[in-house]
Structures are given as C-alpha cells and as structure tokens.
C-alpha positions as CSV (number, residue, x, y, z in Angstrom):
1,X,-14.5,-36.0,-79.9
2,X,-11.1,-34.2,-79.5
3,X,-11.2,-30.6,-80.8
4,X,-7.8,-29.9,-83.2
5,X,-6.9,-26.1,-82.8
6,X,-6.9,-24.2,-86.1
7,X,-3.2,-23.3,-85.3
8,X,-0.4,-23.7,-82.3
9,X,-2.1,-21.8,-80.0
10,X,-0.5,-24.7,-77.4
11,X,3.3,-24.4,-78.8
12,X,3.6,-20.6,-78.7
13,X,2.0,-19.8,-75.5
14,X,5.2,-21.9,-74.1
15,X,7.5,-20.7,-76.9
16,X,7.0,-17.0,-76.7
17,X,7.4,-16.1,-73.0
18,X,11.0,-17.8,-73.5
19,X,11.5,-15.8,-76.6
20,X,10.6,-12.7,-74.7
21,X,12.9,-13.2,-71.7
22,X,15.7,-14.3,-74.0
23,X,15.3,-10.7,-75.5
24,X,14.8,-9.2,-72.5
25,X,18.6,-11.0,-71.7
26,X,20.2,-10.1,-74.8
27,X,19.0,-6.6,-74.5
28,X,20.5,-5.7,-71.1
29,X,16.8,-4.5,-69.4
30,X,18.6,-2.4,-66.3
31,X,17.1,0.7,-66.2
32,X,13.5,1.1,-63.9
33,X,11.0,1.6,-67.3
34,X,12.7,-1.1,-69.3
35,X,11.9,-3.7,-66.2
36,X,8.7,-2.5,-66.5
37,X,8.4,-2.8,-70.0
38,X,9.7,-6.4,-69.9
39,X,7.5,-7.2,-66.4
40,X,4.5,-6.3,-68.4
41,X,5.3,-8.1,-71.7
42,X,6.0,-11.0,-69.4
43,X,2.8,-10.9,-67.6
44,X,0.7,-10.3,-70.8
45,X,2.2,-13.5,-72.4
46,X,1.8,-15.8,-69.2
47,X,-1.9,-14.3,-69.3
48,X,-2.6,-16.2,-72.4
49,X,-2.6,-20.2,-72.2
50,X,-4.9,-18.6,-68.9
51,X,-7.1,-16.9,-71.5
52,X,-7.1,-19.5,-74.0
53,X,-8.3,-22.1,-71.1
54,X,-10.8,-19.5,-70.1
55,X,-12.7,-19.3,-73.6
56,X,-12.3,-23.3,-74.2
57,X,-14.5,-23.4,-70.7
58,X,-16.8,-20.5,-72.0
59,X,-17.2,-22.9,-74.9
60,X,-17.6,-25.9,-73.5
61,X,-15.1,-27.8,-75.3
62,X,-12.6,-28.8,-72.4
63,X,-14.6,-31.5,-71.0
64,X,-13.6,-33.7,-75.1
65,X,-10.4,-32.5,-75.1
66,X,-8.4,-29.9,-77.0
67,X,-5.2,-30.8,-79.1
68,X,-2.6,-28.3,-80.8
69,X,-2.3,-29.0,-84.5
70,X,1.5,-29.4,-84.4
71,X,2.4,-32.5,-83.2
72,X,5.2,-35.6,-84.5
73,X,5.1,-38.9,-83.8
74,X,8.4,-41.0,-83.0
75,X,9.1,-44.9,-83.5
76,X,9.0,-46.2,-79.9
77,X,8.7,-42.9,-78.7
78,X,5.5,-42.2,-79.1
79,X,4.0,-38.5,-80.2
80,X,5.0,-35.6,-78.9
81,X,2.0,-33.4,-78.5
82,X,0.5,-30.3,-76.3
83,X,-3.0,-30.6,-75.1
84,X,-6.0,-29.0,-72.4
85,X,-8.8,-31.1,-71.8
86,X,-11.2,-31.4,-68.2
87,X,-8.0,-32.7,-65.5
88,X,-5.1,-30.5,-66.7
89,X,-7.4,-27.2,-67.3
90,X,-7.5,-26.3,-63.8
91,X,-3.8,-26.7,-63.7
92,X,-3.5,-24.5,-66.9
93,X,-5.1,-21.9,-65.3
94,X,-3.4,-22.0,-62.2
95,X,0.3,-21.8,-63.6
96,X,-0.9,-18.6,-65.9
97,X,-2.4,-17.0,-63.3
98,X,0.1,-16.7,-61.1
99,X,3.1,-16.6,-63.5
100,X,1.4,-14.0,-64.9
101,X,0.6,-11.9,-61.7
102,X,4.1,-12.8,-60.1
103,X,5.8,-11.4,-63.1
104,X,4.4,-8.2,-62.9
105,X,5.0,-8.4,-59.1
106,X,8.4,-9.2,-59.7
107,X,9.7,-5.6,-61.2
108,X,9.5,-3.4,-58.5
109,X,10.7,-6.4,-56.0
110,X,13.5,-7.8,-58.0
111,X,14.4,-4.1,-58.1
112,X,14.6,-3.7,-54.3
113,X,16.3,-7.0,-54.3
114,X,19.2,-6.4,-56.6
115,X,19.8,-2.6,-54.6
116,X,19.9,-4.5,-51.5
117,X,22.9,-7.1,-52.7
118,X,24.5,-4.3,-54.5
119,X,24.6,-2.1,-51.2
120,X,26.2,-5.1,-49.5
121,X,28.9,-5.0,-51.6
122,X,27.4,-8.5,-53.7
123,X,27.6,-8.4,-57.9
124,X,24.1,-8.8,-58.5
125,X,23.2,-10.0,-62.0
126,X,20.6,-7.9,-63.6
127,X,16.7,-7.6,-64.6
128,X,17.2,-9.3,-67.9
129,X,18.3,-12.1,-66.8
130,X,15.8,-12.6,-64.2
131,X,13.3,-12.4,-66.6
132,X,15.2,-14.8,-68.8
133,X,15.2,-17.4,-65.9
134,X,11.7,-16.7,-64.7
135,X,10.0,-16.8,-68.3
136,X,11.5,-20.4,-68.8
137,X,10.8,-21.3,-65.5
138,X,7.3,-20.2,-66.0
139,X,7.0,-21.8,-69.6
140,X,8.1,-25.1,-68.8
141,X,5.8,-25.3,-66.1
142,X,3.1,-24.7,-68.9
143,X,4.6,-27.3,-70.5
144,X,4.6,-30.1,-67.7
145,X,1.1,-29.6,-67.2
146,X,0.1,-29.9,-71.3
147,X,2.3,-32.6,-72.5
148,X,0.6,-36.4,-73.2
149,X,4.0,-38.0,-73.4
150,X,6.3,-38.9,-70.9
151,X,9.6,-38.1,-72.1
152,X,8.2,-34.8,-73.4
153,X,7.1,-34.9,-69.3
154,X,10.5,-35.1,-68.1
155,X,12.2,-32.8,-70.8
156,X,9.9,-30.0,-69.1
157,X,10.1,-31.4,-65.6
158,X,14.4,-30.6,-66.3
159,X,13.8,-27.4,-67.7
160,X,11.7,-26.0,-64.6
161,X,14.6,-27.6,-62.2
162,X,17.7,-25.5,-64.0
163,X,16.4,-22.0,-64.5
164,X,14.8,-22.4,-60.5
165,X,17.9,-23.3,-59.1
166,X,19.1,-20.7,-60.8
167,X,17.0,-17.8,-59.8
168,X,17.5,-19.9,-56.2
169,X,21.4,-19.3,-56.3
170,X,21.6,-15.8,-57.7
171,X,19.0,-14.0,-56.1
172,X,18.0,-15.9,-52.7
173,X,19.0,-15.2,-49.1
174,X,20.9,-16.2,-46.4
175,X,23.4,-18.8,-47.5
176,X,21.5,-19.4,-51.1
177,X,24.5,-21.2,-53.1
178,X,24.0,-24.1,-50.7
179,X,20.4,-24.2,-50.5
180,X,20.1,-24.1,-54.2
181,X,22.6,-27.0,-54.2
182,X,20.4,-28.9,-51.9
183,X,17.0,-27.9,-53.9
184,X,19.0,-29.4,-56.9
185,X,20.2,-32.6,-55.4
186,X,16.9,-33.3,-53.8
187,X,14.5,-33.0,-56.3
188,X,16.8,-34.4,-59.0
189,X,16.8,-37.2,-57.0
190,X,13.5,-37.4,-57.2
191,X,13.6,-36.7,-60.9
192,X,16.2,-39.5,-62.0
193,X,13.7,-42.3,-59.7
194,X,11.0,-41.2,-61.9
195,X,13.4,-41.3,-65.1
196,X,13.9,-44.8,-64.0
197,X,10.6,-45.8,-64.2
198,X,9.7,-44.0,-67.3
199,X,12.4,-46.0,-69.2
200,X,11.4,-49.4,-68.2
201,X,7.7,-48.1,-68.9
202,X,8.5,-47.1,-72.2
203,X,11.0,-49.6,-73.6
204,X,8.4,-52.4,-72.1
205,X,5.1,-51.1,-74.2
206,X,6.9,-49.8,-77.2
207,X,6.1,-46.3,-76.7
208,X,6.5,-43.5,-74.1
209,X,2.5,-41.7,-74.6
210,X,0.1,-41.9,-71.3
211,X,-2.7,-40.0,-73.6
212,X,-3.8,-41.1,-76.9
213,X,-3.2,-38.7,-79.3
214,X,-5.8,-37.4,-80.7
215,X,-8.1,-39.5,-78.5
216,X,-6.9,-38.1,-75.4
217,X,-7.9,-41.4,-73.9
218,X,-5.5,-42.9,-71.1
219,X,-3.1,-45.6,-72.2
220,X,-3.6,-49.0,-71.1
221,X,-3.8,-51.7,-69.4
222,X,-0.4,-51.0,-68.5
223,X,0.1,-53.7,-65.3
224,X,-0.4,-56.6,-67.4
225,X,2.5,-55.4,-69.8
226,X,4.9,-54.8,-67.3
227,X,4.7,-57.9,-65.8
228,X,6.4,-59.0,-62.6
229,X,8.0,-55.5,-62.8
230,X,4.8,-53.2,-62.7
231,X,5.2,-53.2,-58.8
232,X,8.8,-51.7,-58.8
233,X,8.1,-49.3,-61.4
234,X,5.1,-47.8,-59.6
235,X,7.5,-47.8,-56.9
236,X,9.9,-45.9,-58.4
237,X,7.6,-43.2,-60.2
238,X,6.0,-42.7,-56.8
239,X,8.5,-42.0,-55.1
240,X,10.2,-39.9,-57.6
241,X,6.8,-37.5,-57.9
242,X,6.4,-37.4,-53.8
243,X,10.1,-36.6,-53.5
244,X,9.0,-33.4,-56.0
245,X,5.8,-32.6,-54.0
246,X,7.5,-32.7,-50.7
247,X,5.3,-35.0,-48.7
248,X,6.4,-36.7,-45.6
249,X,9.4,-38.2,-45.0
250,X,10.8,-36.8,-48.2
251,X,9.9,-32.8,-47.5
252,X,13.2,-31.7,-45.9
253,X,14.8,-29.9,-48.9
254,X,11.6,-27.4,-49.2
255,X,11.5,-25.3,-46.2
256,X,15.0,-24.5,-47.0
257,X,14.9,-23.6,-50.7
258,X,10.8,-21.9,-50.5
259,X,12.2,-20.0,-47.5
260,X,14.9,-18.3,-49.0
261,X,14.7,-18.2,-52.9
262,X,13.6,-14.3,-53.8
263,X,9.7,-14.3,-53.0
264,X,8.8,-14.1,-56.4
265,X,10.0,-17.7,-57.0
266,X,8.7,-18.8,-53.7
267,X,5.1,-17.6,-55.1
268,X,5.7,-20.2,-58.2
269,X,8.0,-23.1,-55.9
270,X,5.4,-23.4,-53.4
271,X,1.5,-23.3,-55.3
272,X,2.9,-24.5,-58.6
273,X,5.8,-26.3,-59.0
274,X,5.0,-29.1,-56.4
275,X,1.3,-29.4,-57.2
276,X,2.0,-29.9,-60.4
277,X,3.8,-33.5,-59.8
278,X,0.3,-34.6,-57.8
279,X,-1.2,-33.7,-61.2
280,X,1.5,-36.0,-62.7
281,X,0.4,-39.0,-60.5
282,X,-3.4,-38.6,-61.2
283,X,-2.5,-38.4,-65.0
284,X,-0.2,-41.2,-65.4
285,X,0.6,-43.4,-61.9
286,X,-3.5,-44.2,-61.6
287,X,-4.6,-45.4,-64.6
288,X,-1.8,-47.3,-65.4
289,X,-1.2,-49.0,-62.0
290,X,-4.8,-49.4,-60.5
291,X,-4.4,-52.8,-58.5
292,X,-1.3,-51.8,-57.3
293,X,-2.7,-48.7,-56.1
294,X,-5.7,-50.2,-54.5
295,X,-3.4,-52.3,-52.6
296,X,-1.6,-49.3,-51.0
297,X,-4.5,-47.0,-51.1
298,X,-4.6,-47.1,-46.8
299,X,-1.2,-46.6,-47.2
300,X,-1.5,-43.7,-49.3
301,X,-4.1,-42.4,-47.2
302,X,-1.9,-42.1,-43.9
303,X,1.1,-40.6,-45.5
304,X,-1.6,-37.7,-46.6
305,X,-3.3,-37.1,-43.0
306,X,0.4,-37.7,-41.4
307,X,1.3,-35.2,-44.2
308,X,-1.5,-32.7,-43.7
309,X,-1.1,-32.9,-39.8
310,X,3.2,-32.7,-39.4
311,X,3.1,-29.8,-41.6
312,X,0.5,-27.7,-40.0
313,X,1.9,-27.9,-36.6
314,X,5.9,-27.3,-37.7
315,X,4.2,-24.5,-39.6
316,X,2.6,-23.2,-36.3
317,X,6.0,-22.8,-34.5
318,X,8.0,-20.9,-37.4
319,X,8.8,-17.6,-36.9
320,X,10.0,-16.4,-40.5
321,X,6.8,-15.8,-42.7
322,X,8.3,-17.9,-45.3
323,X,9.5,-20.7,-43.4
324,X,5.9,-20.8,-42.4
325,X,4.3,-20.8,-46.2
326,X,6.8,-23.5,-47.0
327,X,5.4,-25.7,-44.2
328,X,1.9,-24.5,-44.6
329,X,2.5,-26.0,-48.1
330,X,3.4,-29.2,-47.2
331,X,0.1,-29.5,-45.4
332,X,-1.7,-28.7,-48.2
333,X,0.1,-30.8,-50.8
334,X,-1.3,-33.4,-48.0
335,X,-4.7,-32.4,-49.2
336,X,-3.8,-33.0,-52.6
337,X,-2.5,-36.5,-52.3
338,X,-5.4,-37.6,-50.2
339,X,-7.7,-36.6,-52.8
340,X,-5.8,-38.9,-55.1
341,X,-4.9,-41.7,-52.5
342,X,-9.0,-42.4,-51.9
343,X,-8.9,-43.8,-56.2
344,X,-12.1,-42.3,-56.3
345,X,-13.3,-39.5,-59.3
346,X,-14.5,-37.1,-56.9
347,X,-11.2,-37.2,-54.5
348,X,-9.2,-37.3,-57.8
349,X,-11.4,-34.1,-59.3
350,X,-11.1,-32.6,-55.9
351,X,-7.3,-32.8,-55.9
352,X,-6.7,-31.6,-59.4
353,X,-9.2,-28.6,-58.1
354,X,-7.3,-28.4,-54.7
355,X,-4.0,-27.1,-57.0
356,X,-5.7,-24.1,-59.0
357,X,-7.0,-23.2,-54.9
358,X,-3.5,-23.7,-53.8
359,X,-1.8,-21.9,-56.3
360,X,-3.7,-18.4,-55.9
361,X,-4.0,-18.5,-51.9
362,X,-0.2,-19.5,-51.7
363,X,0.9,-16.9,-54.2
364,X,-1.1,-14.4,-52.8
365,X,0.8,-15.0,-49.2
366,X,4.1,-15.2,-50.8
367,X,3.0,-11.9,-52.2
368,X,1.8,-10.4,-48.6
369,X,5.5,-11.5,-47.3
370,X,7.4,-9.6,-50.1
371,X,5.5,-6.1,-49.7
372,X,6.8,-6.7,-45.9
373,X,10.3,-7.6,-47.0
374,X,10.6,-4.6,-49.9
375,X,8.4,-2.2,-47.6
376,X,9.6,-2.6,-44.1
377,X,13.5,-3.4,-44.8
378,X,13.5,-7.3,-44.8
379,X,10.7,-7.9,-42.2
380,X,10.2,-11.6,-42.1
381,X,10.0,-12.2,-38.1
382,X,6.3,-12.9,-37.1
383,X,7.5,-12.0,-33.6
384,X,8.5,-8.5,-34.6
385,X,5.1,-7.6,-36.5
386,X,1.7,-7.3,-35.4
387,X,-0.5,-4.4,-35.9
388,X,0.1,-4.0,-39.5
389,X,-3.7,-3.8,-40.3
390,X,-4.1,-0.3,-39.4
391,X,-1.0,0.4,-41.9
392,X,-1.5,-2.1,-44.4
393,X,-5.6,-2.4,-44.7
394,X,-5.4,-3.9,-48.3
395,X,-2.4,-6.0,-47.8
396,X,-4.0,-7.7,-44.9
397,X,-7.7,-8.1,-46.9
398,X,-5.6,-9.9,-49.6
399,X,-3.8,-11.9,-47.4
400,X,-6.9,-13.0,-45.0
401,X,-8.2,-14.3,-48.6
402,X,-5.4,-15.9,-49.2
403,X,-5.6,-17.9,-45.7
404,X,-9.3,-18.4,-46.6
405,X,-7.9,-20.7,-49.6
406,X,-5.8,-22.3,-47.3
407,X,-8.6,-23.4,-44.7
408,X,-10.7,-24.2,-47.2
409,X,-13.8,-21.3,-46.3
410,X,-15.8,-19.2,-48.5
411,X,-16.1,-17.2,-50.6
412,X,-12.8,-19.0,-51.8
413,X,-12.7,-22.4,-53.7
414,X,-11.3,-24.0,-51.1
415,X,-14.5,-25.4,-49.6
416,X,-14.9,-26.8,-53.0
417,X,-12.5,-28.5,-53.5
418,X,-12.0,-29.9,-49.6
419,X,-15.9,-31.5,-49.8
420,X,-14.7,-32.9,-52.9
421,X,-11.6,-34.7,-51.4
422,X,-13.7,-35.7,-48.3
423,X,-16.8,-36.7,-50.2
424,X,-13.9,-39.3,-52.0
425,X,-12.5,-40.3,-48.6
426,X,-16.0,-41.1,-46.9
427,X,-17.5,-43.0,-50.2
428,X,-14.1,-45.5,-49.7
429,X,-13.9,-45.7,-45.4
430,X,-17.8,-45.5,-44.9
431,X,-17.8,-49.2,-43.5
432,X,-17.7,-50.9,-40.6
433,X,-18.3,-48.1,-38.0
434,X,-15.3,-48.2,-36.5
435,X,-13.5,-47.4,-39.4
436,X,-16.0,-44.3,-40.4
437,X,-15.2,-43.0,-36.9
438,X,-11.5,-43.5,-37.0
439,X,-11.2,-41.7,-40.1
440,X,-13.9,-38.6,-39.2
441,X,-11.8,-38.3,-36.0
442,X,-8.5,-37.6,-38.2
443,X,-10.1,-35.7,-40.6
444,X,-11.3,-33.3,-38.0
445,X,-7.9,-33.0,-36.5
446,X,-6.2,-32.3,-40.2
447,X,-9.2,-29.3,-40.7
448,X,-8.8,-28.0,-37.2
449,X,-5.4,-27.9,-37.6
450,X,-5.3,-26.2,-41.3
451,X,-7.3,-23.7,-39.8
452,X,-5.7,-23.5,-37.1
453,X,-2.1,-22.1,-38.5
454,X,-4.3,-19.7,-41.0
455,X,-6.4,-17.7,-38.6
456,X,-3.6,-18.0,-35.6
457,X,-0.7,-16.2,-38.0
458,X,-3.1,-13.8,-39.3
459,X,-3.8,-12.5,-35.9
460,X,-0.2,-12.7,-35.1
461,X,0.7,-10.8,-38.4
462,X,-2.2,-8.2,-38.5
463,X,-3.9,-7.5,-35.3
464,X,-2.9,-6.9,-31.8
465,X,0.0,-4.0,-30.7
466,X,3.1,-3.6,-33.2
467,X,5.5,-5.5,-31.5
468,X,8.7,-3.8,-33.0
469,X,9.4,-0.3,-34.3
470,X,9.4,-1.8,-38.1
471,X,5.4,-2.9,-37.7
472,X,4.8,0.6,-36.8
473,X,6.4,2.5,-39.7
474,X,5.0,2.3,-43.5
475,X,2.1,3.2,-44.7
476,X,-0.5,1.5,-47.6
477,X,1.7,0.6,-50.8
478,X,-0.3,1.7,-53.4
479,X,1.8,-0.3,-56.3
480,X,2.4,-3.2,-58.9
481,X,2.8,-5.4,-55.9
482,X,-0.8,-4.4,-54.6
483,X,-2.3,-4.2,-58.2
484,X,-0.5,-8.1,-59.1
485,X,-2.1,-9.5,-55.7
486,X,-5.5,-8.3,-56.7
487,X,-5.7,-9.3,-59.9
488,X,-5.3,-13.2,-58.2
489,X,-7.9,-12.3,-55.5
490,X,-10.4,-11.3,-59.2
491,X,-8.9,-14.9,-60.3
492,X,-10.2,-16.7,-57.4
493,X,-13.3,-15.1,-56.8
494,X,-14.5,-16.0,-60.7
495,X,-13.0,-19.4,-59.5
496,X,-15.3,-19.8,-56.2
497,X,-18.3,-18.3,-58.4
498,X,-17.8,-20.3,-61.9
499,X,-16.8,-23.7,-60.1
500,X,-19.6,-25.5,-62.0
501,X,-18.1,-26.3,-65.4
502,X,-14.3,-26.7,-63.9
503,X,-16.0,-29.2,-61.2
504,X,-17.9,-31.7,-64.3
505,X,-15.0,-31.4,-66.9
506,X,-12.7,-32.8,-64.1
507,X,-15.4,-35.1,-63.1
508,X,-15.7,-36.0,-66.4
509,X,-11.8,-36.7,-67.0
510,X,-11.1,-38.5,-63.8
511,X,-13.9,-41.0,-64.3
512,X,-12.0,-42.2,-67.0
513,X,-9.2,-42.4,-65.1
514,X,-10.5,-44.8,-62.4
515,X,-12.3,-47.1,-65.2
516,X,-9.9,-49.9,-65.1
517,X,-10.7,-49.8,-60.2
518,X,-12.5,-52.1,-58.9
C-alpha cells in the first residue's frame, strides 16, 4: 500500500534549492565567504530528498511506494504528483548526492574560474548566478526523476536543458557559445521527438500519467490503445530518450559540451543528466510498449555492446581528461541500456542500480580533473601529467575509486550492479550454444575494454615520471574540493555495503514493470 507523506516533503526538497539560488542571485553573493555561505546552504538543501530517501530505506517503506500529499489532478491531463518508491530511489539518491557534493565543490572552483576569465580580459558573470543556474539545474533534475506524469516529465526535462546550457555558455572553455549551441540543438532535438510521442500518447488514452496515483502501479495496456500507431510512437520516444543519453549513432554532441562546460557541470552532465533519461525508458517506454520491445530487444542489445565497446576505445585515445570522461560515459550509459534492452527484472534492477554507480564514480573523476585544472593552471593533457601520486596521494585514492565504479570492482557497487545486468543478458541468450558463446565472447570484450581505459589512464595520470614541469609542482590540496570528493567516496562505500534493500525494492518495482512480457 502507497505511504502518503504527512506533508510536501517531495515539493520543497525541489522548491527550496531554487529559492535559495534565486536569493543567492538577487543578493549579489561576490565576495569569498558569501560563496561559501551560499555553496553550503546549497549543499545542505540538495542533501535532503538524499536524506529523506535514506530514512524511507531505513524504514522499509520504498519498496510500496511513497507519495507527497500535494498533488492535482487535471481533465485529460492526468495528476500531477511527486513520488519515491523501489526504481526511482536509487536515482533519488544519486542526483542528491552529487548535487549536493558538487555544490560545495563548486565554490572554491567557480572562484578560480571566474579570476581566470576576468584576467583574460572576459566579463565573467558572478557567484550568484551560478548558484542560481546550478540550483535549478540540480532541482529539476530531482524533479525528472520523481514525477509520475509525463507532461510534468517534460516540464522538468526543459527546465534542466535552459539553466545547463546556460552554465555551458557563460562559464565553459574553449569556444563555449558554440558548444552550448550545439548541446541545445542536440538534445532538444531529442526532447521535441519525445514531446511528439508524448502528445499522441496522451491525447490517445485520455490522460498523460505512466503511474497511478496513489497506486503507483504502471499504466496500461498501453499498445492496444494506440493502435496501428503504438509502433511509431515507441519510435519516437526512443529515440528522443537515446538522443538524451548519448548512445551510438546519436552521441556526437556530448564529448563536446561534457568536455568543456566548467567541471562542476560536467560532474552533473555526465553521471546524472544522461542516466537519468535510461531511467525514463525503464519507467514509461517498457511497460507500455512490451511486444514492441521484445521485437527489437536483439536490436537493443547491439546498439548497447556497440555502445559500451565504440566508447571505451575513442575514450582510450583522448588526451584531455575530460574528453576522456565524456567518452568513458558513453560506454557506460552502454551498460545502462543493456540492462534494459535484455526486458528482464534483474537487467532492468541492474540498470536503474548501474546510475546511482555511475553517478558517484563519474563525479568523483570529474572532481579529480578540476583539482588538476584549479591546482596546476588548467592541466587537462594526460600526456603532460604522470607522477602526480607522490603529490597528490588523496586525490589519486579518490580517483582510483572512482575508476573502480567504472570497471565494475569491489569494494564499489559496480560489481553489483554489472552481475545484475549480465545475470539479465544470460537468462534471455542462454540458448542454443552458439548464441550463449557469441554473446559471452562480446561481453568479455565490453568488460575488458571498460577496464581497460580505467586502469590504463590511471597509470598514465598517477604513476610513472612527471612528464612536464606542471605534474611536478603542487602539493596535496587540503580543501572543499578534497572534503566534497570524500564525502561521495562515504556515499558509495555505504552503497557497496547496504546494496541489500536498494537491490529487492528495485527488484521489486521492475517485476512489475515486465508483467505485461512474455
């Protein structure tokens, strides 16, 4: 049974992170202690819908659902309502972690940032802006990944686009106004595709929910009331969501804007953002399209290994760090959508888990490159570092944890949620033999690979001989940017050892997502 929430716990933790920023704005936050002072109210409000999660967990109500009080519903609309339950808590806890973290992060590098562009003689807009921008960024993404209605969906999925592009064109490098032009174009592409389909969904079954509110129970059958048209509609929301989440074929805009927006945005681009439209096709796409689905599942399942595969090897020729997280993550959204192309409960669990693993080890690289870039003078070249273990011991800890996400290894939750997706890949291709064989043989080539850029770049990065006169200066930062990354290595450590209870809720949750396969 669906637990109502004695008040609008849901609402506010979205609402008052905006409000905050928007004072932050309207208050002029310049000076060092005032960014501070906003960073950490920032932080400390991003922590909560985190928190909140946490103790729903600790409670064991997330598996039945959990709906905020305040909800309306609309004629033809549907209702227009926040809620947690077992597939979008993972995702929950993955956008409030790192917003959270990345916002305290963000003060002393958006700092560095905005002296830079000033010295080079560029009218840099200032702190309270930023945190404007960032805080709505961050909220909507809360929202996205706690709304049961589709055009409450979209209205979020706008609201992350504008404030990123944004951040993209005021703060980024290199020539950012254009790159945040093609970030915008791209993904609102991909954006009015899936507005497209969500029209013709809605107008065609009278209402625009994909949760029952306050069942929390998928909507359907929704094939048989489409008609003729429920092929073209998945169509079009499929390609709208992989346009977002930068898988093959339709990635080219990411390396560009993930590579040179201000790391602190990379940190929520990369991990968050584009997960969080993978979660959008295990929430809505699957259960209302299964046959369609099933028909294209071997389809699916090659554009994730060509995915997980093309990725890893452009990311092992980069030479900026970021250029090489950006490719690095669109391997790993590859992961994601093979968890969800197998239709199974465990590869659909294992996906969903695969993003809250994602999230933290990607945010924590992101992080690793900006104490380089605000430490070392811009140092982004993975040819001109090496060495920087002996400098940066800490720094290079967090970051080998944040590679050990990436690879899937323990002690980080990666090797959960990788048996998880493979467990839902071998229960669909375990017959005739041939077939098994074909598919162990590619998976084995995706893992190598995967592990392969990880451990490779770390050694390039960290060990060896300093290869320039940069990777032998600096010494250990002792900082918010340290402090911010370690507080997501704590996150993912309770993650790997408290798996149990996020692994059944999504187990739980997916099942019923997958009831309508056969």
């Amino acid at each position: 049974m669906t637990l109502i929430l004695g008040g609008p716990l849901l609402w506010l933790s979205v609402i008052l992170p905006v409000g905050a920023g928007l004072i932050a704005w309207l208050a002029g936050v310049e000076t060092e202690e005032a960014s501070r002072l906003a960073g950490g109210i920032s932080a400390i409000l991003l922590a909560i819908p985190g928190a909140i999660v946490a103790g729903l967990y600790a409670g064991g109500l997330v598996s039945e659902g959990v709906l905020d009080p305040f909800y309306a519903t609309f004629h033809r609309v549907g209702t227009i309502a926040l809620a947690v339950d077992g597939l979008n808590g993972p995702i929950v806890l993955g956008v409030s972690a790192v917003t959270a973290a990345v916002a305290a992060y963000s003060v002393r590098y958006m700092r560095v940032r905005i002296e830079e562009m000033e010295r080079e003689g560029e009218r840099a807009p200032g702190m309270g802006l930023y945190f404007f921008l960032y805080n709505l960024f961050a909220a909507a993404m809360l929202g996205l990944a706690m709304a049961t209605n589709l055009i409450l969906f979209y209205v979020f999925l706008e609201l992350t686009l504008v404030p990123s592009f944004l951040l993209i064109a005021y703060w980024g490098y290199g020539d950012r106004r254009r790159i945040s032009l093609l970030y915008f174009v791209w993904t609102h592409i991909g954006a009015v595709l899936l507005l497209t389909g969500i029209i013709y969904y809605g107008v065609k079954l009278g209402t625009f929910d994909y949760l029952r509110v306050p069942q929390l129970s998928p909507v359907g059958p929704v094939e048989a009331a489409l008609g003729t048209a429920a092929k073209a509609v998945a169509l079009l929301m499929s390609i709208g969501l992989f346009i977002k989440m930068a898988v093959f074929g339709v990635h080219m805009w990411l390396p560009y804007a993930h590579a040179e927006a201000p790391t602190p945005i990379s940190a929520l681009l990369s991990p968050n953002l584009i997960g969080l439209t993978g979660y959008a096709y295990a929430r809505f796409v699957i259960p209302s399209f299964p046959s369609i689905l099933l028909g294209w599942r071997n389809y699916l399942v090659a554009l994730a290994f060509t995915t997980i595969i093309y990725g890893g090897l452009v990311a092992l020729t980069q030479r900026d760090f970021k250029r090489f997280l950006a490719y690095s993550s669109i391997s790993q959204m590859g992961y994601m959508l093979l968890g969800l192309a197998t239709l199974t409960s465990i590869g659909i669990a294992g996906a969903m888990f695969h993003y809250l693993v994602h999230a933290i080890g990607k945010a924590l690289l992101f992080m690793t490159a900006g104490v380089f870039i605000t430490e070392l003078h811009g140092l982004r070249d993975i040819r001109a570092m090496g060495g920087l273990a002996r400098r940066y011991p800490l720094t290079a800890a967090l970051a080998l944890y944040g590679f050990l996400h990436l690879s899937g290894m323990p002690p980080s939750p990666g090797i959960w949620s990788e048996w998880m997706i493979l467990v839902g890949l071998y229960r669909v291709y375990n017959h005739p033999l041939s077939t098994l064989f074909s598919i162990a043989l590619v998976t084995a080539v995706a893992l190598t690979v995967s592990a392969a850029y990880s451990f490779i770049t770390m050694r390039r990065i960290f060990y060896g001989q300093p290869r320039s006169d940069l990777a032998k200066k600096g010494a250990e930062v002792r900082n918010v940017l340290v402090v911010s990354m370690f507080s997501l290595l704590l996150v993912g450590f309770l993650v790997f050892i408290l798996a149990t209870p996020l692994i059944n809720s999504l187990m739980r949750v997916a099942s019923l997502l997958v009831i309508h396969l056969v």
